[in-house]
C-alpha positions in Angstrom: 0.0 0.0 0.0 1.0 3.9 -0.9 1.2 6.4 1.5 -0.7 9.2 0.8 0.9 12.9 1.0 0.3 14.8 4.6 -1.8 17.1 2.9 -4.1 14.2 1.7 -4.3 12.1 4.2 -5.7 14.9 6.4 -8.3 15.9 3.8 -9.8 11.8 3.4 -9.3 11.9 7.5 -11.6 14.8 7.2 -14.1 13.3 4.7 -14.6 9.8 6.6 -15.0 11.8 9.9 -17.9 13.8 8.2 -19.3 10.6 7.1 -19.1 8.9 10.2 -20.5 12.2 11.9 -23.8 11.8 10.0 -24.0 8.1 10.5 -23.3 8.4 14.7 -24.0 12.1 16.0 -20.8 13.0 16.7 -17.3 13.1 15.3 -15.3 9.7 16.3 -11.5 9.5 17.3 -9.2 7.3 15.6 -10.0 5.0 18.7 -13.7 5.0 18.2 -13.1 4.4 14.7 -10.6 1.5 15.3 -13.1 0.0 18.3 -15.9 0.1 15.3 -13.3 -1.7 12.8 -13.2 -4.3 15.5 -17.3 -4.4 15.9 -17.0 -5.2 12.2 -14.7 -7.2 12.0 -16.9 -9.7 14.7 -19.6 -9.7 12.6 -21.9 -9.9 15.6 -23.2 -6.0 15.4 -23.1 -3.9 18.8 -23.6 -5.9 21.6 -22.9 -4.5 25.6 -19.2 -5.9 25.1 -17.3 -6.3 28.7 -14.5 -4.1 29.4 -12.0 -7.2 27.8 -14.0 -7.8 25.1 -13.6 -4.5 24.1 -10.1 -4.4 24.7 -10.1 -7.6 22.4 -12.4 -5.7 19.8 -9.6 -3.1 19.8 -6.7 -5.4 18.9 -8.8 -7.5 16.3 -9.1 -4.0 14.5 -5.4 -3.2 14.9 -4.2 -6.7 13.4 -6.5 -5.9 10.8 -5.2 -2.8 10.5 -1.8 -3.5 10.2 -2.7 -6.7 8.2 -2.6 -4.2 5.2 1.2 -3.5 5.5 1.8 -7.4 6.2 2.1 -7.4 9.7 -0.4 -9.6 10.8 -2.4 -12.5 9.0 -5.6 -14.2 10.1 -5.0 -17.5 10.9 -9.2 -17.8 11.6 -11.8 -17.9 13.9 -12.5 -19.8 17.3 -16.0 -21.8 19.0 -16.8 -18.3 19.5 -16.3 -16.8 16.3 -14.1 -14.3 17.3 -10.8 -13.7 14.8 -7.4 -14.8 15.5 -4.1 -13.2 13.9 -0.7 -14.3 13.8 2.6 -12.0 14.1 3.8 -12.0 10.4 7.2 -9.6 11.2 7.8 -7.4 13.5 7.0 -3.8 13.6 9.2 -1.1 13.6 9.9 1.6 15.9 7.7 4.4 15.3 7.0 8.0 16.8 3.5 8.4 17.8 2.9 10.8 15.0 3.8 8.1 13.0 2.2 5.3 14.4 -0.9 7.3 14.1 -0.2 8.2 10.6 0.0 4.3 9.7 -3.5 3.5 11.9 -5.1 6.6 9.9 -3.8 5.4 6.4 -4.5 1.7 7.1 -8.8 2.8 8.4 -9.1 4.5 5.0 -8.0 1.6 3.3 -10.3 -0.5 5.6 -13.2 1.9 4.3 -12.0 1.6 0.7 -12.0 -2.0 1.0 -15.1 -2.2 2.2 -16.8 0.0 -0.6 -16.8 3.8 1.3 -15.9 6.1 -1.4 -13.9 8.4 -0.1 
């Protein structure tokens, strides 16, 4: 995958906030967005998820996430239905700008992927 420019990446940030803004009431953080990723990614809609299934919600999105740049692969699901990944290679050391950067690219290509024009 291509990173986009600075200039670019802010202004389809922008647009999938907007659209997301409509859909919820409010404007999500790259957290709420990655939490809904991981709602998705279940399959099972919104549910009242305990505090650790939410933390779990959070890191299916993030292997997800990061699948995209070939850090993580899903191996497949459990009784339960809920996704495993496996550690494909290691990720590098990053700067929390750029860490955020990478989540921010990799949830618009998760939105591409999954038909949001944006």
């Amino acid at each position: 995958m291509e990173l986009m420019n600075p200039y670019e990446l802010k202004e389809k940030w922008r647009d999938l906030s907007t659209i997301l803004e409509k859909q919820f009431g409010e404007k999500p953080d790259l957290q709420t967005v990655i939490f809904l990723i991981g709602v998705q990614e279940l399959g099972k809609g919104y549910v009242n998820f305990t505090k650790d299934e939410k933390q779990d919600l959070m890191h299916i999105a993030t292997c997800k996430l990061l699948s995209f740049w070939g850090y993580y692969e899903l191996e497949g699901l459990d009784n339960e239905g809920w996704p495993h990944w496996k550690k494909c290679t290691d990720i590098p050391r990053l700067t929390l700008q750029h860490q955020d950067q990478l989540l921010r690219h990799s949830v618009l290509a998760y939105f591409k992927e999954n038909g949001f024009a944006i």
